[in-house]
MIDREN-108377 format. One line per 2 residues: number of its first residue (from 1); their letters; for each residue x, y, z of N, C-alpha, C. Coordinates in nm, 2 decimals. Example, Ala and Ser with C-alpha at 12.3 -4.5 7.8 and 13.67 -1.06 7.14 Angstrom:
// residues 2
1> as> 1.32,-0.57,0.78,1.23,-0.45,0.78,1.32,-0.33,0.78  1.28,-0.22,0.71,1.37,-0.11,0.71,1.29,0.00,0.79 .
// end
This chain:
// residues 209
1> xx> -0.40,2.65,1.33,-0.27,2.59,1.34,-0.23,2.53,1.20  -0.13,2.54,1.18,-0.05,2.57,1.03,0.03,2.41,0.99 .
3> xx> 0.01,2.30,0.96,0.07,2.19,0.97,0.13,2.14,0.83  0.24,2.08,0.83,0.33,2.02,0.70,0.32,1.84,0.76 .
5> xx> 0.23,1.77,0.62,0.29,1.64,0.70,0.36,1.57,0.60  0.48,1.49,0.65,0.55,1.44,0.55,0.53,1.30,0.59 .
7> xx> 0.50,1.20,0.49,0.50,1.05,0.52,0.55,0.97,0.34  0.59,0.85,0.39,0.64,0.82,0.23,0.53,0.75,0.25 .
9> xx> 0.43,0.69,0.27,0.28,0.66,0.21,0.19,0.82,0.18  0.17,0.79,0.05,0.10,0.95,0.02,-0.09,0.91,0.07 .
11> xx> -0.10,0.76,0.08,-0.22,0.73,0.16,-0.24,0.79,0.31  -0.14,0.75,0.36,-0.13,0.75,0.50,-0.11,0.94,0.53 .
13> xx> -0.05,1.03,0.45,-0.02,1.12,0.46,-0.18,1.22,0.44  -0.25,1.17,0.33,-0.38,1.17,0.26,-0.49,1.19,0.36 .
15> xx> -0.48,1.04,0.46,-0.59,1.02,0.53,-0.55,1.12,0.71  -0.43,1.14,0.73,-0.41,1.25,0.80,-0.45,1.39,0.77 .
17> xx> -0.45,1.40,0.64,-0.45,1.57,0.60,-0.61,1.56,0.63  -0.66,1.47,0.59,-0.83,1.43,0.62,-0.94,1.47,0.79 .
19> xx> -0.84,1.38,0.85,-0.85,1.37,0.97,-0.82,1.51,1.06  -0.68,1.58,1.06,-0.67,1.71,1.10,-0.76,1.79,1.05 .
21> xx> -0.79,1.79,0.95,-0.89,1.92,0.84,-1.04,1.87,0.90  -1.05,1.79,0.94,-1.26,1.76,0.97,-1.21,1.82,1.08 .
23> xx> -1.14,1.87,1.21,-1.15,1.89,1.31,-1.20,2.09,1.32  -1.11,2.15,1.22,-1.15,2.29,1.24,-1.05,2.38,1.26 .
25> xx> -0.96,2.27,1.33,-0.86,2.36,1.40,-0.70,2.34,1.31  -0.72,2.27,1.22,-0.59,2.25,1.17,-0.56,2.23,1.04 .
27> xx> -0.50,2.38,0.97,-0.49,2.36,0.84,-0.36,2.33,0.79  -0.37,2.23,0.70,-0.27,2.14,0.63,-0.17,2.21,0.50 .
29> xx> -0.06,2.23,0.47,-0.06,2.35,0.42,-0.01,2.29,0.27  0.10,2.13,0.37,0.14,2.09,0.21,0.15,1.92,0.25 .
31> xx> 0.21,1.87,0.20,0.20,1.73,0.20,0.34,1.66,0.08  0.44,1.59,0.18,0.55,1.58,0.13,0.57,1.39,0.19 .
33> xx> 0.66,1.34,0.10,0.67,1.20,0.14,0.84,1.19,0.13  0.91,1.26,0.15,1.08,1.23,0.16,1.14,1.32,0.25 .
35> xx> 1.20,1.31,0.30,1.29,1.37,0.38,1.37,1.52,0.31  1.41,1.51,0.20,1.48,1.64,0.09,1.32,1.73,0.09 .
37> xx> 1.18,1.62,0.10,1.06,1.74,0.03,1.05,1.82,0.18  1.06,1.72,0.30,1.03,1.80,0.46,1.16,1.92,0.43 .
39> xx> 1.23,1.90,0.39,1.33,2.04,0.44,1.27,2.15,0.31  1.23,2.13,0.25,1.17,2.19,0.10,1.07,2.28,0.14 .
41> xx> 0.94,2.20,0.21,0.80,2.22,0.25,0.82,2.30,0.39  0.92,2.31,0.46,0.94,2.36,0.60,0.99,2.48,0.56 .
43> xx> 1.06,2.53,0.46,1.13,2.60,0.46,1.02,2.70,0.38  0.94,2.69,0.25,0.86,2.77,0.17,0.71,2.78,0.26 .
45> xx> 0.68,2.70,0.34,0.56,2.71,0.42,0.57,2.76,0.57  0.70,2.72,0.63,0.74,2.74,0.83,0.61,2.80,0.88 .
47> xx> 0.57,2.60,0.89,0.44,2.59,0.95,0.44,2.57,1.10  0.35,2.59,1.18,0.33,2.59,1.29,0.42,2.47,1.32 .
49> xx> 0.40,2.33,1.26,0.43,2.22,1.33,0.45,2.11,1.21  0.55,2.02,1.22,0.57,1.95,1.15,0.57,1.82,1.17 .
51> xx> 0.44,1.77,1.12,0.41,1.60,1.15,0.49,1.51,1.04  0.59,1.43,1.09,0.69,1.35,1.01,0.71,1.23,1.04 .
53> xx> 0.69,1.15,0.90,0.70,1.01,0.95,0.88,1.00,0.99  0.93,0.89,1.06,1.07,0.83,1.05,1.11,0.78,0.92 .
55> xx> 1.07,0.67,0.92,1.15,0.58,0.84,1.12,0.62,0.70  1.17,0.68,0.61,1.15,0.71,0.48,1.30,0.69,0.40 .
57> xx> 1.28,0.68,0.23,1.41,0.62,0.22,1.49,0.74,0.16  1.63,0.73,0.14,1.77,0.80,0.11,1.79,0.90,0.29 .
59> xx> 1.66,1.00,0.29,1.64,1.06,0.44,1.58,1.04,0.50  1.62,1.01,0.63,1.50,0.99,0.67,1.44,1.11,0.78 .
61> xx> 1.30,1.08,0.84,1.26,1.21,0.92,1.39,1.25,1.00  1.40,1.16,1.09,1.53,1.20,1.20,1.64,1.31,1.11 .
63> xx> 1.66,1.26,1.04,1.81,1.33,0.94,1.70,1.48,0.92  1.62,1.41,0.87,1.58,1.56,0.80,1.50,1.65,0.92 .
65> xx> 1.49,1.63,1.06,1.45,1.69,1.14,1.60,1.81,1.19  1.70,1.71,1.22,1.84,1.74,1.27,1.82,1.82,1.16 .
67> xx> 1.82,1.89,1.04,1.83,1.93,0.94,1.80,2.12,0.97  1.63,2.08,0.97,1.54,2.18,1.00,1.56,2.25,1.14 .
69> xx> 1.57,2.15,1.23,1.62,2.23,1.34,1.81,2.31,1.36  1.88,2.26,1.28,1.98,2.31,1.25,1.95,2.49,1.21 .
71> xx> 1.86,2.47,1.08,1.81,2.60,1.03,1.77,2.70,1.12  1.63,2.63,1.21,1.53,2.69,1.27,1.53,2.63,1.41 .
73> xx> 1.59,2.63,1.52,1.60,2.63,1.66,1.48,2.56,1.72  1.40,2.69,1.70,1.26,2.62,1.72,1.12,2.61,1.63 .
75> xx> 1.20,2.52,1.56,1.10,2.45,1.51,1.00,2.31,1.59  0.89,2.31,1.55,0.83,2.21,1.61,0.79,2.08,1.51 .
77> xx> 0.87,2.00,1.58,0.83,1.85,1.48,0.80,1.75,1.61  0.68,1.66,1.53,0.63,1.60,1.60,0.62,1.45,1.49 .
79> xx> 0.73,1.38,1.55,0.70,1.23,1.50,0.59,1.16,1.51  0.54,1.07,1.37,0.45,0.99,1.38,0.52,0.87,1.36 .
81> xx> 0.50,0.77,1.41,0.58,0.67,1.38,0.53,0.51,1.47  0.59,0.40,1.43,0.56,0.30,1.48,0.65,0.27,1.62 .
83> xx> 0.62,0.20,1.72,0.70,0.19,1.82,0.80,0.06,1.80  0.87,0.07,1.73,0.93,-0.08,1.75,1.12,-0.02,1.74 .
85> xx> 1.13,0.12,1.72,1.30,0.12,1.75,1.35,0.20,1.86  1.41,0.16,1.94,1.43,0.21,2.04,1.58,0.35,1.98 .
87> xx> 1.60,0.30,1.93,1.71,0.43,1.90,1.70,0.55,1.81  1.56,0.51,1.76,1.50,0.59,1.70,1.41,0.73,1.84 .
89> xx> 1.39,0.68,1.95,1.32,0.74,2.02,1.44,0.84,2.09  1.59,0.75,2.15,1.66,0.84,2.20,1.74,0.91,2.08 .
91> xx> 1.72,0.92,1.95,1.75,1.00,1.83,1.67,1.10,1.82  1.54,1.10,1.88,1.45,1.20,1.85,1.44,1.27,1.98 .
93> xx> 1.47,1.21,2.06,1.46,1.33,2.22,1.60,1.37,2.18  1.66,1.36,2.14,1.86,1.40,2.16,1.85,1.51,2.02 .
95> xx> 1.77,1.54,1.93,1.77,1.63,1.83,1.69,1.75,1.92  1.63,1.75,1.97,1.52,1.82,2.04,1.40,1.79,1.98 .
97> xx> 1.33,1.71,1.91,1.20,1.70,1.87,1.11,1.72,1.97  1.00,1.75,1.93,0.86,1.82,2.04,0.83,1.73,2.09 .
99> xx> 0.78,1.61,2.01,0.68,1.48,2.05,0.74,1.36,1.96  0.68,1.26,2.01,0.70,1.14,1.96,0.61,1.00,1.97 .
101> xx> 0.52,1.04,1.88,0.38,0.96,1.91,0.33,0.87,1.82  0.25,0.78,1.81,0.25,0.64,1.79,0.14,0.68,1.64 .
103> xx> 0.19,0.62,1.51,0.10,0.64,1.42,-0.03,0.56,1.45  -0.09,0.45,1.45,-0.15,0.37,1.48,-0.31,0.42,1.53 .
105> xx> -0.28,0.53,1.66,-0.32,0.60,1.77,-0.38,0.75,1.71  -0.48,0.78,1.60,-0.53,0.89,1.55,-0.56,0.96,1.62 .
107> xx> -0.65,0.94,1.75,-0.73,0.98,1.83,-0.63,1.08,1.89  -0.48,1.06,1.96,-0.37,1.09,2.00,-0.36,1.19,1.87 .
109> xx> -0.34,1.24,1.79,-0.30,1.32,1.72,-0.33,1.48,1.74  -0.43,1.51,1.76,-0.48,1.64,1.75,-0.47,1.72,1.85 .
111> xx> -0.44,1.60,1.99,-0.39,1.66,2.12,-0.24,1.70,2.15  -0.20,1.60,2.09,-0.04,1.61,2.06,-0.04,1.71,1.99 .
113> xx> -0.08,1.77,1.88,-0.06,1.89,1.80,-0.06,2.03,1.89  -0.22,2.02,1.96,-0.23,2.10,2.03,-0.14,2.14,2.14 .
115> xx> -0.09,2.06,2.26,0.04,2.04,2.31,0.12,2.11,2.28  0.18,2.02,2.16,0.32,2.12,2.09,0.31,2.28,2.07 .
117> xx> 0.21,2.30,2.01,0.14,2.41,2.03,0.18,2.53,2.11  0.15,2.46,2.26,0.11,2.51,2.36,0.28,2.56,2.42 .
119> xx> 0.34,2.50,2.36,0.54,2.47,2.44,0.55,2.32,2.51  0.42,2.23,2.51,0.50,2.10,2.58,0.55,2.00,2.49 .
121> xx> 0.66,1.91,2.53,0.70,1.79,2.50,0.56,1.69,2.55  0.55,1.62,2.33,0.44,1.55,2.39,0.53,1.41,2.34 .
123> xx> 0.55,1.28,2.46,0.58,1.18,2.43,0.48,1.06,2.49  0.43,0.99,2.40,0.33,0.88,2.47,0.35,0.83,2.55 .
125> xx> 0.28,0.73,2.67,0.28,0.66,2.81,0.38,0.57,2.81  0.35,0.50,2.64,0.45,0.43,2.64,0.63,0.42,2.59 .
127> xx> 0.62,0.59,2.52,0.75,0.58,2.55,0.78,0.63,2.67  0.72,0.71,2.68,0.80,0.77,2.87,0.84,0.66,2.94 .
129> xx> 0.77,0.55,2.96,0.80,0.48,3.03,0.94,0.40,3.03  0.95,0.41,2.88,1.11,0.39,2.78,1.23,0.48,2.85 .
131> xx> 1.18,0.57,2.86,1.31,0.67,2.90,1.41,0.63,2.96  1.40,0.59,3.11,1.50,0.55,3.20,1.59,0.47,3.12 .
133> xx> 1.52,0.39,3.10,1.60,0.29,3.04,1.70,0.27,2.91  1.59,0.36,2.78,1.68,0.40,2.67,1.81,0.50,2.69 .
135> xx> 1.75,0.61,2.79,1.87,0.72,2.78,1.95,0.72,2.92  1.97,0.57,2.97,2.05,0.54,3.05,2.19,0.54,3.04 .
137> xx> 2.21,0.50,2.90,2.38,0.48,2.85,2.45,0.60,2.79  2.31,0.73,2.82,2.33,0.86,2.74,2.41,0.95,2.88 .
139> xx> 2.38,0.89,2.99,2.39,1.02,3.12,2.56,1.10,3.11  2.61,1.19,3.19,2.75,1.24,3.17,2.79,1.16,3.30 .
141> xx> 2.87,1.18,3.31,3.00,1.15,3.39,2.95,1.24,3.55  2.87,1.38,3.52,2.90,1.46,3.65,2.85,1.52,3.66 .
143> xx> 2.79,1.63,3.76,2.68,1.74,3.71,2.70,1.86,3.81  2.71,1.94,3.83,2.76,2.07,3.85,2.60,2.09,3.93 .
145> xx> 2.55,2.06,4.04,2.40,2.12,4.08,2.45,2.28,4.14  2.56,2.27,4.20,2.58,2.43,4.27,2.55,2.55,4.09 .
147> xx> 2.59,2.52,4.02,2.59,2.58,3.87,2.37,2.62,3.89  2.35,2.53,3.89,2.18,2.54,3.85,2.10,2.56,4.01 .
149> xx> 2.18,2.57,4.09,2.09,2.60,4.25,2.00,2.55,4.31  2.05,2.39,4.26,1.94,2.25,4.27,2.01,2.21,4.46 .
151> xx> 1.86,2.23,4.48,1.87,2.20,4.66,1.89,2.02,4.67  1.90,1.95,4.82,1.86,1.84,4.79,1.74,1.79,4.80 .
153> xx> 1.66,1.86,4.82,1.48,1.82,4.79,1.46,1.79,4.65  1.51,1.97,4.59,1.48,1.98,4.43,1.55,1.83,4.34 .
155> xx> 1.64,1.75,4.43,1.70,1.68,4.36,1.64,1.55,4.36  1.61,1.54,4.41,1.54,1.39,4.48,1.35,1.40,4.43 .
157> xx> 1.32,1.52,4.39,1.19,1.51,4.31,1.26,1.58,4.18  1.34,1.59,4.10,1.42,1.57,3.97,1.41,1.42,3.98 .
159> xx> 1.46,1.35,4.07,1.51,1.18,4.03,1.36,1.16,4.01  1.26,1.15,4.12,1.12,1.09,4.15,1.05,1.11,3.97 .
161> xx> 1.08,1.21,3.93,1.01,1.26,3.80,1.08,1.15,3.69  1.20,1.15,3.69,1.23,1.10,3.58,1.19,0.96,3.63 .
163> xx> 1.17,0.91,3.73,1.13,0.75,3.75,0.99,0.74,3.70  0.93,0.85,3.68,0.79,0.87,3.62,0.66,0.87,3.73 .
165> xx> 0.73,0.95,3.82,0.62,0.95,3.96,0.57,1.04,3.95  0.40,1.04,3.96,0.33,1.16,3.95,0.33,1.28,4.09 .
167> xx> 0.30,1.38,4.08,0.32,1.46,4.20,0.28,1.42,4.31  0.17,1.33,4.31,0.06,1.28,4.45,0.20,1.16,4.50 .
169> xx> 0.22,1.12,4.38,0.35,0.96,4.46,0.46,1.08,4.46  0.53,1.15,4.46,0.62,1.24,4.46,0.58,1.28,4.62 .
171> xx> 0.47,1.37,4.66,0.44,1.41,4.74,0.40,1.32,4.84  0.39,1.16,4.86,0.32,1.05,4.93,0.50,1.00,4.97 .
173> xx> 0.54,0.98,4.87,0.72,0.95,4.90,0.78,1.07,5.02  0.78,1.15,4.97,0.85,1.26,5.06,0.79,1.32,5.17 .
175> xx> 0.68,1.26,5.17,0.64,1.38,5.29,0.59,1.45,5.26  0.55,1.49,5.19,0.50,1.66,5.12,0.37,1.69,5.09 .
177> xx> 0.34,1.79,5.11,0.22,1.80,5.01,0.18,1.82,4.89  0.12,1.82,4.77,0.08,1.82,4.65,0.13,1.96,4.58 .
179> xx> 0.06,2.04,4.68,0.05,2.19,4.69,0.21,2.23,4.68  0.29,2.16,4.77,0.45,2.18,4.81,0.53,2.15,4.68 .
181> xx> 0.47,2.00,4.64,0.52,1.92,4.52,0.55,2.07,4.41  0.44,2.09,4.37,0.37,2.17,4.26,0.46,2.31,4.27 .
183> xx> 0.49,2.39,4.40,0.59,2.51,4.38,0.70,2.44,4.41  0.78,2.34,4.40,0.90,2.31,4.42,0.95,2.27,4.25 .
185> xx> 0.82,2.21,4.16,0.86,2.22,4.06,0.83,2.27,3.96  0.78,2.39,3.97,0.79,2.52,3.93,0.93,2.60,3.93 .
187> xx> 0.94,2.57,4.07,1.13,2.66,4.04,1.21,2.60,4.00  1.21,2.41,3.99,1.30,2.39,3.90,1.29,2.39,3.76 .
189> xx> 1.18,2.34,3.73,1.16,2.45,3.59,1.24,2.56,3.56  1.18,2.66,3.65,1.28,2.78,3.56,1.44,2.75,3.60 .
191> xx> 1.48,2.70,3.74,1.63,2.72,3.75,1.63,2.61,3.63  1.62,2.49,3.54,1.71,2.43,3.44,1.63,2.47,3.37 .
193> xx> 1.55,2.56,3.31,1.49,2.66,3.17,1.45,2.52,3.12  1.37,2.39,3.18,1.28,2.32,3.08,1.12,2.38,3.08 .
195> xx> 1.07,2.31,3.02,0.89,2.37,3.00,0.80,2.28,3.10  0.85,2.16,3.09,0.76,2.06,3.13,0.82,1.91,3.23 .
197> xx> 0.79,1.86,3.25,0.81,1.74,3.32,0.92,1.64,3.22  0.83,1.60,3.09,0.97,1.53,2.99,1.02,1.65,2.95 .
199> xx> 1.10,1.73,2.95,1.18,1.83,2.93,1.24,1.77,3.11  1.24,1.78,3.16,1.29,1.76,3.32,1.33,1.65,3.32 .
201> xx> 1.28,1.53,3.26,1.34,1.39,3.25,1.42,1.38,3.16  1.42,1.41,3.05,1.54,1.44,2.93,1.68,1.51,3.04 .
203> xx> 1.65,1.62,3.04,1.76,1.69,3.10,1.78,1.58,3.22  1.74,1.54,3.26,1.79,1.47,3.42,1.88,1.34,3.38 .
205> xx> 1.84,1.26,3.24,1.92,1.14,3.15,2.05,1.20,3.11  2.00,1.30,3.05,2.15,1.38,2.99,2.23,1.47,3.10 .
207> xx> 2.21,1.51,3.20,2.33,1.52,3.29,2.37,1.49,3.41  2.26,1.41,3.48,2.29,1.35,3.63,2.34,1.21,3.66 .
209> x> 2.29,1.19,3.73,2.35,1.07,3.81,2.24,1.02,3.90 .
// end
């Protein structure tokens, strides 16, 4: 796996390139600390995945994410960052970013990589738990379910997910089985083309009710 990290501590950036590289599985390709070097290093390297701090100065990650994904659709960036801004989090699900995970938390790094990797949105326990609430003031007005061929079961374990209920409470709420849970959200998966569960929660903030 092919990784660009940009951080404006060239320490902090240093002891990551460290940390990925003793594992085996993750080579480091370049190492940038501004926002102008991430769109620089993304573009002469288009690495697997791009680990970027936020807050850096004149750009910052966010801008220069909006940036790279403008270029490259799918690119994968995966925020490292501190938890303390909330607008920073519904700024990074609303660009499409992959992940959004807590600098602090190293141990969390290499699985998160892997993840992104893999096609999933990796966001920590404790932002998920953020979600409802941050991308509350984000939802539309209206939602067209006949358009996407959302039943009212499918709809009601759409809501159960974004409240952050695992399939077993999903399946314990409704009646259902686990087994039932599990192919019911599978096909909504593909009818609203997300990958994963936060891809299902995102999409459920940004157009329902």
């Amino acid at each position: 796996m092919r990784v660009v990290i940009i951080d404006d501590d060239m320490l902090v950036a240093v002891s990551l390139k460290t940390i990925l590289e003793s594992s085996g599985e993750v080579e480091v390709c370049a190492l940038g600390s501004s926002g102008e070097q991430a769109l620089e290093l993304y573009r002469k390297h288009n690495p697997d995945v791009i680990l970027m701090d936020i807050r850096m100065k004149d750009m910052t990650g966010l801008e220069a994410g909006e940036k790279i994904l403008g270029e490259q659709p799918n690119a994968r960036i995966l925020f490292l960052t501190t938890f303390s801004d909330d607008e920073y989090i519904v700024k990074a699900l609303g660009i499409g970013a992959k992940g959004y995970i807590i600098k602090q938390d190293f141990e969390s790094i290499i699985p998160a990589l892997k993840a992104v990797m893999n096609g999933q949105s990796v966001f920590g326990a404790q932002v998920m738990t953020r979600i409802p609430q941050l991308m509350n003031g984000e939802r539309r007005d209206s939602f067209n379910y006949a358009e996407f061929d959302i039943g009212e079961t499918e709809h009601r374990i759409i809501c159960l997910v974004a409240e952050g209920m695992s399939n077993k409470e999903i399946a314990m709420k409704l009646h259902l089985s686990e087994g039932t849970v599990r192919n019911y959200m599978s096909v909504i998966f593909l009818k609203l083309d997300v990958r994963d569960r936060t891809q299902l929660a995102i999409f459920y903030f940004n157009h329902m009710q």
